[in-house]
DSSP file (Angstrom, degrees, kcal/mol; ACC not computed):
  #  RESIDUE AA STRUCTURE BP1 BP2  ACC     N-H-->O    O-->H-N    N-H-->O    O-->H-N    TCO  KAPPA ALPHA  PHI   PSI    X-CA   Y-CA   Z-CA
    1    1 A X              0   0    0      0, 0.0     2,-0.5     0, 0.0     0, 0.0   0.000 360.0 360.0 360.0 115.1  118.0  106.9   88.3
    2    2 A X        -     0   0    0      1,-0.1     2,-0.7     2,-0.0     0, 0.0  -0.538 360.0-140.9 -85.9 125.8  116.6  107.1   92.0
    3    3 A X        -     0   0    0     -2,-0.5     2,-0.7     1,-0.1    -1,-0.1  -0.612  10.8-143.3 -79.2 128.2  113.5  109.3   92.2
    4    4 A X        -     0   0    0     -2,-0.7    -1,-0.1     1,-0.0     2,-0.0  -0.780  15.0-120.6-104.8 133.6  113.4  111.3   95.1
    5    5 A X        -     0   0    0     -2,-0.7     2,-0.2     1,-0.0    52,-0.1  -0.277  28.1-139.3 -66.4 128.8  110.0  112.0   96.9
    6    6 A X        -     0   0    0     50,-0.1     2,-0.7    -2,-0.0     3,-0.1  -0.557  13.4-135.5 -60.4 138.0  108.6  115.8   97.3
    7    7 A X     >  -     0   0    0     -2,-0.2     4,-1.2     1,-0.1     5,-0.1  -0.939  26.5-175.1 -59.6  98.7  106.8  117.7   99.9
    8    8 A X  H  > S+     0   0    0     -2,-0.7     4,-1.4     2,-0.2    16,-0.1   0.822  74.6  54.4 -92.0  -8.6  104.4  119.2   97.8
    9    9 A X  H >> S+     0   0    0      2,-0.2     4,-2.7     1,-0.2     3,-1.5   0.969 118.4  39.2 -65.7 -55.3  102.6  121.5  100.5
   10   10 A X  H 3> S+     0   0    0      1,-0.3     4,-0.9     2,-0.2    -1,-0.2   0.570 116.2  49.7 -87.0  10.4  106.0  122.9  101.2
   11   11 A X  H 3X S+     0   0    0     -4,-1.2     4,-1.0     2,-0.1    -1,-0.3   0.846 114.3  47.5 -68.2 -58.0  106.8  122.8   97.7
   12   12 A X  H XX>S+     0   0    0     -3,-1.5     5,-2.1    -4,-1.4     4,-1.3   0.862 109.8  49.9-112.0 -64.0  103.5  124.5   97.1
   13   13 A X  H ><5S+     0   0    0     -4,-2.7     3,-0.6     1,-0.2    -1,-0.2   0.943 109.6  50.5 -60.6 -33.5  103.9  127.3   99.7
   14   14 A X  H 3<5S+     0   0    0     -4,-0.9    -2,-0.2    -5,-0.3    -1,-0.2   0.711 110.5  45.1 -61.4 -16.3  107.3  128.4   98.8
   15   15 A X  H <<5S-     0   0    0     -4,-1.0    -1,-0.2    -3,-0.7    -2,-0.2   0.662 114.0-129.7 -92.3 -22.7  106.5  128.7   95.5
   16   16 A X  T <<5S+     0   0    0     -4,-1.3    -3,-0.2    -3,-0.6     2,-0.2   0.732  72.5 124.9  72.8  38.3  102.8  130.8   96.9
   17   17 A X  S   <S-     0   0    0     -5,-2.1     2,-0.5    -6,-0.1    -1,-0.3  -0.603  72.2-101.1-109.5-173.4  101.2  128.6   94.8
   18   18 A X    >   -     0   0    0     -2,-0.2     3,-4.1     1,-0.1     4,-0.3  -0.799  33.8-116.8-100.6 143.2   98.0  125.9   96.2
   19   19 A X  G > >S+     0   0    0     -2,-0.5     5,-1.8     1,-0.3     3,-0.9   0.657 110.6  62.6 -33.6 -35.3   99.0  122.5   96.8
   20   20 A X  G > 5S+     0   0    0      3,-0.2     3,-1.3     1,-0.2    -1,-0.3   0.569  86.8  70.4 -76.1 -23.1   96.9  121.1   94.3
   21   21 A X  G < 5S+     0   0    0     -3,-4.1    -1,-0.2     1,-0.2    -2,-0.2   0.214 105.2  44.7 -86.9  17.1   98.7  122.9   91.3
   22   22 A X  G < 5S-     0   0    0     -3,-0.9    -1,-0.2    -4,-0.3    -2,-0.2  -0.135 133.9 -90.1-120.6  21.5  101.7  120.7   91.8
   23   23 A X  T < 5S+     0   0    0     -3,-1.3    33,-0.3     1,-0.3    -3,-0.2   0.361  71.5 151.0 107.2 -23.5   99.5  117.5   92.2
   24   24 A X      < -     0   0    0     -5,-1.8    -1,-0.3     1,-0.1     2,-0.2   0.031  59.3 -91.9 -51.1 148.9   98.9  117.4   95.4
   25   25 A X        -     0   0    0     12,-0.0    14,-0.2    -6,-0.0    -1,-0.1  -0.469  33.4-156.3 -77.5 139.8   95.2  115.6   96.0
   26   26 A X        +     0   0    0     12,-2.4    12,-0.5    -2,-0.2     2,-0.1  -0.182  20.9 172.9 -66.5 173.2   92.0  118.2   96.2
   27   27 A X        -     0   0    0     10,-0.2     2,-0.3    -2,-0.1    10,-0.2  -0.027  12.4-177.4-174.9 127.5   89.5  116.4   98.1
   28   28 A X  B     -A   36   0A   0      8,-1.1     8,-2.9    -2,-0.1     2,-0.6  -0.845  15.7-150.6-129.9 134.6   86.4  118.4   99.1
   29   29 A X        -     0   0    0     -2,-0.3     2,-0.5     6,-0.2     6,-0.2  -0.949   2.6-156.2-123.0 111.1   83.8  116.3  101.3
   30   30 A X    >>  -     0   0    0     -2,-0.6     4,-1.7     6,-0.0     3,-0.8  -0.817  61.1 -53.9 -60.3 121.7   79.9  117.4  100.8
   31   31 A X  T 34 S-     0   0    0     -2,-0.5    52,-0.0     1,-0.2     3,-0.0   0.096  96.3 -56.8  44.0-160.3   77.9  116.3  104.2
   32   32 A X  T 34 S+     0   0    0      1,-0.1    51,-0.8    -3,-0.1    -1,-0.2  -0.207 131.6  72.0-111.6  40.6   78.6  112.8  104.9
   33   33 A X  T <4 S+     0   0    0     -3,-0.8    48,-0.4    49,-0.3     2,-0.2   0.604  95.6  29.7-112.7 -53.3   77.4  111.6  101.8
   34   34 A X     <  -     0   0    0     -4,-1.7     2,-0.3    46,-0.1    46,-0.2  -0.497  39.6-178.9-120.1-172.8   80.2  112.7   99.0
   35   35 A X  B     -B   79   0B   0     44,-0.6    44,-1.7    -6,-0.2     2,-0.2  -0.677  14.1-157.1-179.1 129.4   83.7  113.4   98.6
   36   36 A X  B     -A   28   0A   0     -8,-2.9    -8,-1.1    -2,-0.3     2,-0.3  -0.831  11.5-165.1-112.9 159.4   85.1  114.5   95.1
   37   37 A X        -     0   0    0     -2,-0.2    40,-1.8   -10,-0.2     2,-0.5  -0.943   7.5-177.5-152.3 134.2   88.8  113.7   94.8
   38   38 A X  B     +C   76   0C   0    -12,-0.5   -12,-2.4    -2,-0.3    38,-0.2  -0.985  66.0  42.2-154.9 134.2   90.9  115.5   91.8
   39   39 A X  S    S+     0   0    0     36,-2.1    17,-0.4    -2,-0.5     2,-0.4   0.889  75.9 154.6  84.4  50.5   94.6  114.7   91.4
   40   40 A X        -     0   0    0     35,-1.4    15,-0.2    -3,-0.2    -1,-0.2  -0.590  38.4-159.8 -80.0 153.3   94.5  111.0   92.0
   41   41 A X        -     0   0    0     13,-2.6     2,-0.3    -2,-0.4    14,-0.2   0.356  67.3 -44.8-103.0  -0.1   97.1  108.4   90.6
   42   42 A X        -     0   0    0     12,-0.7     2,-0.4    33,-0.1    -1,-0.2  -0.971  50.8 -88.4 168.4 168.0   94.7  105.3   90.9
   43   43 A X        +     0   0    0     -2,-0.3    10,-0.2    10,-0.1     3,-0.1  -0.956  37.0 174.6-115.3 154.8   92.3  103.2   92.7
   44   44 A X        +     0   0    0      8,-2.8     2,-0.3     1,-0.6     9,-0.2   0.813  67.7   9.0-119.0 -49.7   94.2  100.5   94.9
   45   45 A X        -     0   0    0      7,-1.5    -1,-0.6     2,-0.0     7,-0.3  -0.742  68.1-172.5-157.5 161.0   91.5   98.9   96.8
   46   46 A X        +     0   0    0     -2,-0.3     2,-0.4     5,-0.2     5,-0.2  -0.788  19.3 123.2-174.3 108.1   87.6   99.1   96.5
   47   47 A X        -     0   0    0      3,-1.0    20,-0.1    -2,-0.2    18,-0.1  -0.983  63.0 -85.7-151.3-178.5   84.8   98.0   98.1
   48   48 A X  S    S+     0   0    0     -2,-0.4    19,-1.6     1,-0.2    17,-0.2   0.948 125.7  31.2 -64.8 -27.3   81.5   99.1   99.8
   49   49 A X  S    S+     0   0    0     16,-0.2    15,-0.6     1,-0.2     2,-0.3   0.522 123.0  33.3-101.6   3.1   83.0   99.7  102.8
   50   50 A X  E     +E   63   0D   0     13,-0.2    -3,-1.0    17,-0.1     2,-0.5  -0.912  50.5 179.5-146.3 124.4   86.7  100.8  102.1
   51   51 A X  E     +E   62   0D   0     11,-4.6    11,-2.3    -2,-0.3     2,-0.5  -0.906   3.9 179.1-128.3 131.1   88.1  102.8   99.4
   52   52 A X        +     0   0    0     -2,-0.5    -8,-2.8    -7,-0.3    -7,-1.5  -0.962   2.8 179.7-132.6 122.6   91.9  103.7   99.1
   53   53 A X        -     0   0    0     -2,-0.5     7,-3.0     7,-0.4   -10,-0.1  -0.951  21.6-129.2-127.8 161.5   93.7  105.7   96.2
   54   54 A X  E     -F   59   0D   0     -2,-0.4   -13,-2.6     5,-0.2   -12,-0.7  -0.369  20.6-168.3 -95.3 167.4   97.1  106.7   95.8
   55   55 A X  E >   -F   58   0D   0      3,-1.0     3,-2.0   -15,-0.2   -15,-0.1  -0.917  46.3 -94.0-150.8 163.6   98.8  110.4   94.9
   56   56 A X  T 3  S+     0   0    0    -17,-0.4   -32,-0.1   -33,-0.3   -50,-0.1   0.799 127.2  35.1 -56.5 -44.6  101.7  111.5   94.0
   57   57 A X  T 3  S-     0   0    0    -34,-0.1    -1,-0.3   -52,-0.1     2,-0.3  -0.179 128.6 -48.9-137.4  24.5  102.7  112.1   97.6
   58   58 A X  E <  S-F   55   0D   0     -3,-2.0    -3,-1.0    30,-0.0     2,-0.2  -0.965  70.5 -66.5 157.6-148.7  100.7  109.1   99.6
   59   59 A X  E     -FG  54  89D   0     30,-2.3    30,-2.4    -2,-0.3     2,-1.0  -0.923  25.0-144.1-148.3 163.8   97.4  107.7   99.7
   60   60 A X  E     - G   0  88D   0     -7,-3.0     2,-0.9    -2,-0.2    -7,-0.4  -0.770  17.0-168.9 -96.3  92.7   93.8  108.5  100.7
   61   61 A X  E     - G   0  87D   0     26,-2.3    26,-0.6    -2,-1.0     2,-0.4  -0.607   8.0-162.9-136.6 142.7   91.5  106.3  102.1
   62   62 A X  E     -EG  51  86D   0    -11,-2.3   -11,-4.6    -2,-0.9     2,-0.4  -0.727   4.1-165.3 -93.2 127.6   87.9  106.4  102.8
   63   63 A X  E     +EG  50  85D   0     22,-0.7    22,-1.1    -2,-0.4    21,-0.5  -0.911  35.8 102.1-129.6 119.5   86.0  104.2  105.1
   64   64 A X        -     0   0    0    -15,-0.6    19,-0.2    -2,-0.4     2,-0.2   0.109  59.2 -82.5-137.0-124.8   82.2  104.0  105.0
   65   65 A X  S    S+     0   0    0     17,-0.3    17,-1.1   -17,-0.2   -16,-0.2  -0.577 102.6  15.4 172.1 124.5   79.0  101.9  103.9
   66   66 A X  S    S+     0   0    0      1,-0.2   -17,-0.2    -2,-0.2   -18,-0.1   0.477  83.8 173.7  95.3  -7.4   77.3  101.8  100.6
   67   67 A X        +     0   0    0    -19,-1.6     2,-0.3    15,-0.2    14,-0.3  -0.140   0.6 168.1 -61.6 122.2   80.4  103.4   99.3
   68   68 A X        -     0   0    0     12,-1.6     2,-0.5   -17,-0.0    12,-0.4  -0.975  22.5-136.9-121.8 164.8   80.4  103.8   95.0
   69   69 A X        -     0   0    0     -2,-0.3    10,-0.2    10,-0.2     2,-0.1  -0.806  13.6-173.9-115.6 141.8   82.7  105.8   92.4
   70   70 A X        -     0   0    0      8,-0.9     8,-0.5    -2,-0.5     9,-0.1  -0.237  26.7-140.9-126.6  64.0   81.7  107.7   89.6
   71   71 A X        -     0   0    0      6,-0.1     6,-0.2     1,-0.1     3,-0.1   0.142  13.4-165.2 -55.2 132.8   84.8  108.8   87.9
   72   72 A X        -     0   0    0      4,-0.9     2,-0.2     1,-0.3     5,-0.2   0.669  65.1 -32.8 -78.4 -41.9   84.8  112.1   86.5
   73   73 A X  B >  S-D   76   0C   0      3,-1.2     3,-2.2     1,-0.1    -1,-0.3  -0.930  89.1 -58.9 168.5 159.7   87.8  112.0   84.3
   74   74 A X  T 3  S+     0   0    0      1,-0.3    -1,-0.1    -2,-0.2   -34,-0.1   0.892 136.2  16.4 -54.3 -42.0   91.4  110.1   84.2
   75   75 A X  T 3  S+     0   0    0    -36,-0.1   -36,-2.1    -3,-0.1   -35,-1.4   0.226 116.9  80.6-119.3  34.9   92.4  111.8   87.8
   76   76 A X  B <   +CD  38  73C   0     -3,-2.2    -3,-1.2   -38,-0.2    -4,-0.9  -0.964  49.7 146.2-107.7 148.6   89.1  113.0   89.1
   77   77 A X        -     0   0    0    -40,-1.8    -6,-0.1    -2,-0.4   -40,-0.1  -0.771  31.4-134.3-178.0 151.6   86.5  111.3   90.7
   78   78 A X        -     0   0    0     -8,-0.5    -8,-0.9    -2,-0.2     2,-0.3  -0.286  12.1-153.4 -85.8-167.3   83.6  111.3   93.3
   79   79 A X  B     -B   35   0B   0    -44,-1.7   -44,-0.6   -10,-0.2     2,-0.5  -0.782  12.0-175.0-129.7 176.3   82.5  108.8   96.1
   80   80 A X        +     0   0    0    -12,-0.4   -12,-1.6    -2,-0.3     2,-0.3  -0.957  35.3  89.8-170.4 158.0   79.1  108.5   97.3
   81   81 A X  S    S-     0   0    0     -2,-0.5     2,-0.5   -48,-0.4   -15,-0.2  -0.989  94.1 -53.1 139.6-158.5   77.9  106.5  100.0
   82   82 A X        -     0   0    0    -17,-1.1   -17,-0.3    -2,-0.3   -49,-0.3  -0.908  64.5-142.3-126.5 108.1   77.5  107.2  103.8
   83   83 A X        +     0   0    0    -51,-0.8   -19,-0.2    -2,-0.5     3,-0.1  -0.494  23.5 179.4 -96.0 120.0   81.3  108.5  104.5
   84   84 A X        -     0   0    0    -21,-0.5     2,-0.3     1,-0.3   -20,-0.2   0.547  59.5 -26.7 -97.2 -37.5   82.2  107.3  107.8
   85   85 A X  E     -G   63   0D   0    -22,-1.1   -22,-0.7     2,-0.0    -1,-0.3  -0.913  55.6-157.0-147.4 175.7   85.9  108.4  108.4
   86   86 A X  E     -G   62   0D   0     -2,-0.3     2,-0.7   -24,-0.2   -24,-0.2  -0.834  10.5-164.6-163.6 172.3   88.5  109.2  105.8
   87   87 A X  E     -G   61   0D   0    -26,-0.6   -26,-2.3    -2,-0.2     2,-0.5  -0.961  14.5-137.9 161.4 110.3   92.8  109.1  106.6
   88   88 A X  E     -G   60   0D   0     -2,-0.7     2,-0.6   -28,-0.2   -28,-0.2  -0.611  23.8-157.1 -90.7 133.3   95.7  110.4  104.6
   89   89 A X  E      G   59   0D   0    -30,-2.4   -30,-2.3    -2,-0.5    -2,-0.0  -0.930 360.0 360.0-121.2 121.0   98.6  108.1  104.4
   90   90 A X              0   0    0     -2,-0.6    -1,-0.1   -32,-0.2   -30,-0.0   0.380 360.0 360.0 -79.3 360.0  102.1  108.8  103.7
């Protein structure tokens, strides 16, 4: 059975609901220090200076220095570090 991939914003407006209550990734950036991340599927890659996890609908990655994770819970988790840039990928 071939899965076919969503548009969950436009899933998510028609319905008037927020993107994130179909899965879509949260991801709320303090300063340039943190970023918390809620509705991940993984980490893919990791280091101090690049970190990329996947979502239902892409990936996220964050590119910095000093960069750690403190995972929150199976699909939450923060970063910490000095957050340089960060770039959603479909």
């Amino acid at each position: 059975m071939r899965r076919k991939k969503i548009d969950l914003d436009a899933a998510a407006e028609k319905l008037e609901l927020p993107g994130e209550a179909l899965g879509a990734l949260l991801v709320t950036a303090i300063g340039k220090s943190r970023v918390l991340v809620e509705n991940h599927k993984g980490i893919e890659q990791y280091s101090e200076e690049y970190i990329r996890l996947s979502s239902q609908s892409g990936a996220l990655s964050v590119y910095g220095s000093r960069l750690r994770i403190h995972i929150l819970g199976k699909s939450r988790l923060a970063l910490e570090g000095r957050i340089r840039s960060m770039e959603w990928e479909e």
